[in-house]
Each structure stands twice: as structure tokens, then as C-alpha cells.
C-alpha positions in Angstrom: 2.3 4.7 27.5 4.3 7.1 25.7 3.0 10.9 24.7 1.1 11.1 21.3 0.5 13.7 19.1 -1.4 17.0 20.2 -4.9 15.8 19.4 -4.1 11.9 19.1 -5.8 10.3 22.4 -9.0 12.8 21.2 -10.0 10.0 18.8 -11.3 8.1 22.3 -14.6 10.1 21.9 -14.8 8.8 18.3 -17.9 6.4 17.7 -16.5 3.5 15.6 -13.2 3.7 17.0 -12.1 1.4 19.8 -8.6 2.0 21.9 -6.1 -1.5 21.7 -4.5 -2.9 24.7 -3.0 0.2 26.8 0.0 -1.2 26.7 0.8 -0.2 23.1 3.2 3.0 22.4 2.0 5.0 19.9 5.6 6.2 19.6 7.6 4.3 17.7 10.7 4.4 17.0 12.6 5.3 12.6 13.2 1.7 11.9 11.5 -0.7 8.8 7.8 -2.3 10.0 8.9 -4.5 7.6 12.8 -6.2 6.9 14.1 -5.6 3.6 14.7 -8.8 2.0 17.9 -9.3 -0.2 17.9 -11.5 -2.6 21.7 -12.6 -3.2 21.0 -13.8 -6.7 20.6 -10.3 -8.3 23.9 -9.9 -9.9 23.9 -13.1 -11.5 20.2 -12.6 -12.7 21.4 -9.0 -14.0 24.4 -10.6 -16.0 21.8 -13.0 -17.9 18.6 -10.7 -18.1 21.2 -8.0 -19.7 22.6 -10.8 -22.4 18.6 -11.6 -22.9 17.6 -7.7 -23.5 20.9 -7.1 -25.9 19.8 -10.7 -27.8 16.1 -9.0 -27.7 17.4 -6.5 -30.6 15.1 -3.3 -29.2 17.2 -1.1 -27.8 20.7 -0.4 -29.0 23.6 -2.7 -27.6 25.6 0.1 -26.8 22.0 1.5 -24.4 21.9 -2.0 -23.2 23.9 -2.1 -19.8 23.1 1.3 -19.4 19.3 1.1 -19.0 19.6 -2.7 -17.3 21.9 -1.0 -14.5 19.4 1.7 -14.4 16.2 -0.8 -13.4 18.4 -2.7 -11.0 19.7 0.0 -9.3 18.9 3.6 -9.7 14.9 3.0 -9.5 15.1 1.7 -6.2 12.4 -1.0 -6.7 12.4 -3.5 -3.9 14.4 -7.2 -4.3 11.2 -8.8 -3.8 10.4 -8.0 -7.2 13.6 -9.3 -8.5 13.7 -12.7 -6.3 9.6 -12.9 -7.5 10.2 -12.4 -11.5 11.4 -14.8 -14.3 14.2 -13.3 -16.3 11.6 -12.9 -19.4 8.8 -10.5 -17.0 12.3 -8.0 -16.0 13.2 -8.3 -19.4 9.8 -7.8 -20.6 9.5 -4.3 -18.3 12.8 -2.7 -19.0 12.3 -3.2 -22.8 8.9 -1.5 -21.9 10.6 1.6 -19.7 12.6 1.6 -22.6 9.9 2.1 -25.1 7.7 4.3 -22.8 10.9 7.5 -22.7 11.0 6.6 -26.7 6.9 7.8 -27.0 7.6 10.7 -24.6 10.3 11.5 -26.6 8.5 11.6 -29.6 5.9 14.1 -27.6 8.3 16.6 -26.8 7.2 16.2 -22.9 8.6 14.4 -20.1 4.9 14.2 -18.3 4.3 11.9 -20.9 6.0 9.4 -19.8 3.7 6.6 -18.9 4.8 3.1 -17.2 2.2 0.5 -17.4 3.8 -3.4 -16.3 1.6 -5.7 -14.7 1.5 -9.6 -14.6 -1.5 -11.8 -13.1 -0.2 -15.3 -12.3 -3.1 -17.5 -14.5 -3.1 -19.5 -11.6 -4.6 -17.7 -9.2 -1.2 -17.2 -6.9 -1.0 -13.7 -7.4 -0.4 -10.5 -9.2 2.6 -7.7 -9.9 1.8 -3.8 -11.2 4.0 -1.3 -11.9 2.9 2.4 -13.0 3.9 6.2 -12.3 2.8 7.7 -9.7 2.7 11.0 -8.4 2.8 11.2 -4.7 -0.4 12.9 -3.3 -2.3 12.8 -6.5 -5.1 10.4 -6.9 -4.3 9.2 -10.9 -7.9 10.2 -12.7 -6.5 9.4 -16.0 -4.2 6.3 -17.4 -3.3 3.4 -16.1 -2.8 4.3 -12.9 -6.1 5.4 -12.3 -7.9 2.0 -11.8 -5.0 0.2 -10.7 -6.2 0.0 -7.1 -9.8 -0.8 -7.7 -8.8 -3.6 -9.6 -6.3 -5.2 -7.1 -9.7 -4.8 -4.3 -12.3 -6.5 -6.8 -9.7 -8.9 -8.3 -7.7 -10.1 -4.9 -8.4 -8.1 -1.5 -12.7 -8.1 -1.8 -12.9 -11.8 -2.4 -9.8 -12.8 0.3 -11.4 -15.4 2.6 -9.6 -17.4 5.3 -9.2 -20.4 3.2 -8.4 -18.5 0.0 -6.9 -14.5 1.0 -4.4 -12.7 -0.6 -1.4 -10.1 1.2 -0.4 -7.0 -0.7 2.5 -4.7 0.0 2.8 -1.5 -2.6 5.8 1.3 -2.2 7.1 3.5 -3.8 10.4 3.3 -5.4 13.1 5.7 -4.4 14.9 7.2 -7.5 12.9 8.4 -10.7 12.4 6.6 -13.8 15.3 8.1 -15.9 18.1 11.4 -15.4 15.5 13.5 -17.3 12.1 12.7 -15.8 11.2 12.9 -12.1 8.4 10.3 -12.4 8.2 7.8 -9.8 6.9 4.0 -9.8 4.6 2.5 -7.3 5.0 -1.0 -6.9 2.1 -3.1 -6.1 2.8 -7.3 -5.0 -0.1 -9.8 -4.3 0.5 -13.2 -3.4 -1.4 -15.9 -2.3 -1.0 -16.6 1.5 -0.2 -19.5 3.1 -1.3 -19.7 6.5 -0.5 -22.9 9.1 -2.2 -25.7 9.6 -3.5 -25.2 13.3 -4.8 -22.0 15.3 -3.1 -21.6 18.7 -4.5 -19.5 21.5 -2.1 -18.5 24.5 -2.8 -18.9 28.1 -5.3 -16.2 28.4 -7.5 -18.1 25.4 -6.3 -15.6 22.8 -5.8 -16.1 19.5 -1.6 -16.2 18.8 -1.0 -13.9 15.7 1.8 -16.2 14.6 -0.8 -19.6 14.4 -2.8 -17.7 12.1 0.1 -15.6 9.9 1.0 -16.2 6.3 4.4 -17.4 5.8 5.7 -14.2 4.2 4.3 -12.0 6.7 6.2 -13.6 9.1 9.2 -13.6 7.2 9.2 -9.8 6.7 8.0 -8.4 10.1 9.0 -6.9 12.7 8.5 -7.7 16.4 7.4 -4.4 17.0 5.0 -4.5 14.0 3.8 -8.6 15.3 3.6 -6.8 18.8 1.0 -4.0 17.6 -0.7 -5.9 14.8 -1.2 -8.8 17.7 -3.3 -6.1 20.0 -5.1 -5.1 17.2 -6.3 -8.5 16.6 -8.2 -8.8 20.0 -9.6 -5.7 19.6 -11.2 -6.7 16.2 -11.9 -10.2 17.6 -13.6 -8.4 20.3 -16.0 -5.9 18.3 -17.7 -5.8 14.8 -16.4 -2.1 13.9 -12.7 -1.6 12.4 -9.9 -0.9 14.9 -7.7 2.4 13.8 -4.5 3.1 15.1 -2.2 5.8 14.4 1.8 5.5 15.5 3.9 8.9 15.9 7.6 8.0 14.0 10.5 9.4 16.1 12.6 12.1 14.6 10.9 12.1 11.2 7.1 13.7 10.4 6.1 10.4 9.1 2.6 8.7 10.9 1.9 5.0 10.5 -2.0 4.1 10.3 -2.8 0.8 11.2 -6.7 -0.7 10.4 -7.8 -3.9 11.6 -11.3 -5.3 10.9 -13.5 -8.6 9.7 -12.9 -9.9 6.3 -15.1 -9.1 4.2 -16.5 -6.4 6.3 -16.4 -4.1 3.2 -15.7 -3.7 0.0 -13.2 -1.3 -2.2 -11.6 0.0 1.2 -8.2 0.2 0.0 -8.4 2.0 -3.0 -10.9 4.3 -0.8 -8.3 4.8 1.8 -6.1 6.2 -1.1 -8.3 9.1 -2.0 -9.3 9.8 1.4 -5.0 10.3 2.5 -4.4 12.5 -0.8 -7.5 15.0 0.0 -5.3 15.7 3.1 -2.0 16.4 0.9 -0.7 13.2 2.6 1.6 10.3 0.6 2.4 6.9 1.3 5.6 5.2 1.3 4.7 1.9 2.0 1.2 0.3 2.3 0.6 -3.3 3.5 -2.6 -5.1 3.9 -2.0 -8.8 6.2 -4.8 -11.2 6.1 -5.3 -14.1 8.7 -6.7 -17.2 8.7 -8.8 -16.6 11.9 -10.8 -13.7 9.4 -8.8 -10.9 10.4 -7.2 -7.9 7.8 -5.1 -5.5 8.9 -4.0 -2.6 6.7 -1.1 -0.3 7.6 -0.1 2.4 5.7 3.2 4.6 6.1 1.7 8.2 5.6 3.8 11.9 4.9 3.4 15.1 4.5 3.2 16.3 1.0 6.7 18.7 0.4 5.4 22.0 -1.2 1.7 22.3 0.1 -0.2 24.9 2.4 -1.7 21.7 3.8 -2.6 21.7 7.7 0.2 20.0 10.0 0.0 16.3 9.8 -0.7 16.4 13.4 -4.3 17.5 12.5 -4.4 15.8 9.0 -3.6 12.5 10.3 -6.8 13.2 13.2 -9.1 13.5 9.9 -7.9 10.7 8.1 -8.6 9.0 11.5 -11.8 9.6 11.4 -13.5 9.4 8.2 -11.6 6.0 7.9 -14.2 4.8 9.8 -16.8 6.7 8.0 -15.2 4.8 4.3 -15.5 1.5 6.1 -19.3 1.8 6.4 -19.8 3.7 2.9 -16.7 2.8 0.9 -18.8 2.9 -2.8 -19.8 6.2 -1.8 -20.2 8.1 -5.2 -19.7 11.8 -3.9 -16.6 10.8 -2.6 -14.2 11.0 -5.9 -10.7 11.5 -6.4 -8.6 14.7 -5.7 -10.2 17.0 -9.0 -12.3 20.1 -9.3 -15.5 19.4 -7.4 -14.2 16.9 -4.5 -16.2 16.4 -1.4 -14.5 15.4 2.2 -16.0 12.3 3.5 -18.0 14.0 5.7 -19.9 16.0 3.0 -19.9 12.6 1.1 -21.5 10.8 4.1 -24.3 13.9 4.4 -24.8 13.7 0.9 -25.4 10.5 0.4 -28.4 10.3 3.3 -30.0 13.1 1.5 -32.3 11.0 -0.7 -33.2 8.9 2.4 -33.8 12.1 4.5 -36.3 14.0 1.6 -38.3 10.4 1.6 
């Protein structure tokens, strides 16, 4: 095994925490989890959903291409959005951008500036939302702030093997226009759609790719099949979550990966959130796999915060470690609120919230 972070092998000693197949690196090396997918009809869907925003009549023809070429290519959103969405949804968002730096406009204040897109498919296959974001800020206000809680109640709380939904949030890479820094996090759900037939190998364990959806296994990685794969026996083998943490070479990025039982909890997601931004850390990327043999894995693409007297993310990423396990058991916790005046860590949450029981 490769060397780990000072402090990294400590979480050993952790109750809750058990330590996947020994043959796992928890040094990985700078490359995607995930492949990028590219969607190679995105000019010709530009062309038309730029004649269907000018034929709109909102914004001014001579705005038009400028603010289309803008969402195509200066946010930075990911072509699975684009290869997902009708022509009338894009259309239906950028005309909404649009509008969104018109109200800020009117306020005299770029922080303003509010993006709220989201689309629920009727039928049950899914779900898109779009919103600003500031990275390392738990959103108390706006649409942002219950965007998470409703994607666990709505999709991730009620995922079962024969009816479970995948997610995969990041956050885009340029800002929402030249005069405001404000960034958009991206949130997809789909329905998954798993095989027909679970396959163990020689060894009678389960094989991750007999019980993958058919995205999943479009998009990832062998390293990230290799690691999610050990993580599965270790859940299949305990009734506690599985935690992970994976050292990125030559950046200061740490990838978290979870593995537990469906339906082991409840609101963990959104939990996980709050728990990452008390410790000044942001997330890139965030995926959460389902499999049909009951299995979620969440993995989350965690950084320091620029700017912050935080603690190292060698000893941040420890914490986080460590009261994930605590969320897991107690993820409705009500002293444990997002980053404002007044906050609790998890572990004062946890204390607090056996108080009643221990004055009985």
C-alpha cells in the first residue's frame, strides 16, 4: 500500500469505521473518477436553441448569441446537461440567467444575483437543479438552501433496489457573467437501470458490474470500479458505513468515499454538506451510485477553501472522517445546523442531543 496522509491510517481505532481490502491505495493518482462525456451534437443544438431564444422576443437580438455562447461555453456546465435537455428546458434557463442579471441590475448589487432552474421529469425518471452556489457556504437563505434536502426526501431517501436513483452534482467552472463571480452547482438524478442478473466471482462475491446502473458504468473509471468494488464487500460484510478517504497526487484535493445499506439513513447527503463546510472544505464533484444488490456509495471530491485560517486538510479531512459516521447514525440531528452564528460540530451535536436522555 502506498503512504497516506499524516494521521490517515489513525481512523483504524475509529468505532464505526472498517478498513477495505489492503490492497487498495489511498493514493491516487490527478485523473477524472469519472470520464467526461461529450456530446457531439452541441453545436447543432446551439445553432437551433439560439434561433428559438432570438424567436422568444426577451432578450435583445443583438444580446442573443452573446448570452447563448455564454451558457454553452463560458459557464463550464457539464455536456450531460446538454445531451439530457430538450431545446425548450436550455432555452427556458438561459432566458432565466438572462432575467436573473436584469433583477440584480435593477438592485444595484451583483450578490443579488440569484439562479433558480430546476426540472422534475413527471414521470418519475428523474430530476435537474441549477442554483448559485458559494463554495464552502452552506446556502441558509434562497433557493439554494433546501435544494439538497429535497433531492434526499424526493429521490436518494426512498431509492430501493428495484426503484433507486444516481446523482452526480458539480460545480461549474467559470462564473455566471464578466461582472459577477457567482458560480452554479449542478445537480443530475436519473433513474437507474440496473441488469437483469447478479453475478458473484470465483470467490462467491458479489461483481460490482452485475449490479451497476448503466450510466455508472458508462462514466467510470477502472480505478474508481476497482475502489468502489472493495467497498462493496466491506458493506456487504458489516451493518455500519464504510469511509474511505483517497490522497490526490500533486494537488491538495482528498476524495471521500461512503459505502453503506440502502436505506440505512435518512437526509445523509444534504448532512454531509454541512458537516464538509464547518471544516472550510468545498466540493467539486459529488456522486452518490446505487446498486441493485442494496448497496450506495457516496464519493465526494473535497478542497481546501482559498482564503481561510482553516486547519490543513490533512487534519480537516480526519474530522470529516469521523463524524461522518456520527451523521449516519443521527443525520436529523437538530443541533447540528448549517455554517451561521451559533453552529455546533457534530460532536457537540451528538452530546447534545443525548442530554434529555441522560437528565431522565
Amino acid at each position: 500500500m502506498s503512504s497516506t496522509p499524516s494521521g490517515a491510517d489513525s481512523h483504524l481505532a475509529v468505532p464505526g469505521f472498517a478498513r477495505t481490502n489492503s490492497e487498495i491505495s489511498h493514493r491516487i493518482k490527478n485523473q477524472p473518477g469519472y470520464t467526461t462525456p461529450v456530446f457531439k451534437g452541441k453545436e447543432e443544438q446551439r445553432a437551433l436553441v439560439q434561433e428559438e431564444v432570438a424567436a422568444k422576443g426577451f432578450i435583445p437580438q443583438e444580446l442573443v448569441a452573446n448570452e447563448v455562447n455564454w451558457f454553452y461555453s463560458n459557464l463550464g456546465i457539464d455536456d450531460t446537461y446538454f445531451q439530457n435537455e430538450s431545446r425548450e428546458v436550455i432555452c427556458d434557463h438561459i432566458i432565466a440567467l438572462f432575467g436573473a442579471k436584469i433583477l440584480a441590475y435593477t438592485q444595484h448589487d451583483p450578490s443579488k444575483l440569484v439562479i433558480d432552474l430546476e426540472k422534475i421529469d413527471e414521470k418519475g425518471n428523474g430530476a435537474t437543479f441549477i442554483h448559485t452556489s458559494p463554495p464552502g457556504l452552506t446556502v441558509t437563505e434562497g433557493p439554494g438552501a433546501t435544494c439538497e434536502t429535497r433531492i434526499d426526501s424526493l429521490f436518494l431517501d426512498k431509492s430501493t433496489p428495484s426503484n433507486a436513483y444516481r446523482l452526480e452534482t458539480y460545480r461549474s467552472a467559470g462564473s455566471i457573467s464578466v461582472t459577477a463571480s457567482q458560480q452554479l452547482r449542478c445537480y443530475f438524478i436519473n433513474k437507474c437501470v440496473f441488469p437483469n442478473e447478479l453475478q458473484k466471482d470465483a470467490n462467491g462475491k458479489t461483481d460490482i458490474k452485475s449490479v451497476s446502473d448503466k450510466s455508472f458504468l458508462e462514466k467510470a473509471t477502472e480505478n474508481t470500479l476497482e475502489i468502489y468494488q472493495q467497498v462493496m464487500w466491506s458493506v456487504e460484510e458489516r451493518y455500519g458505513p464504510v469511509i474511505e478517504v483517497f490522497e490526490v497526487e500533486g494537488s491538495r484535493e482528498r476524495r471521500l468515499v461512503i459505502g453503506y445499506k440502502m436505506g440505512g439513513t435518512s437526509r445523509f447527503f444534504s448532512a454531509l454538506s454541512n458537516l464538509y463546510h464547518f471544516y472550510s472544505l468545498y466540493s467539486a464533484r459529488k456522486y452518490v451510485e446505487q446498486f441493485s444488490n442494496g448497496i450506495t456509495i457516496i464519493s465526494l471530491y473535497l478542497n481546501p477553501l482559498p482564503g481561510t485560517n482553516a486547519p490543513p486538510i490533512e487534519h480537516s479531512i480526519f474530522q470529516v472522517m469521523k463524524e461522518a459516521s456520527l451523521l449516519y447514525c443521527l443525520p436529523d440531528n437538530p443541533f447540528f445546523l448549517p455554517k451561521a452564528p451559533g453552529t455546533h460540530a457534530v460532536q457537540e451535536a451528538t452530546y447534545a442531543c443525548k442530554l434529555p436522555l441522560a437528565t431522565i
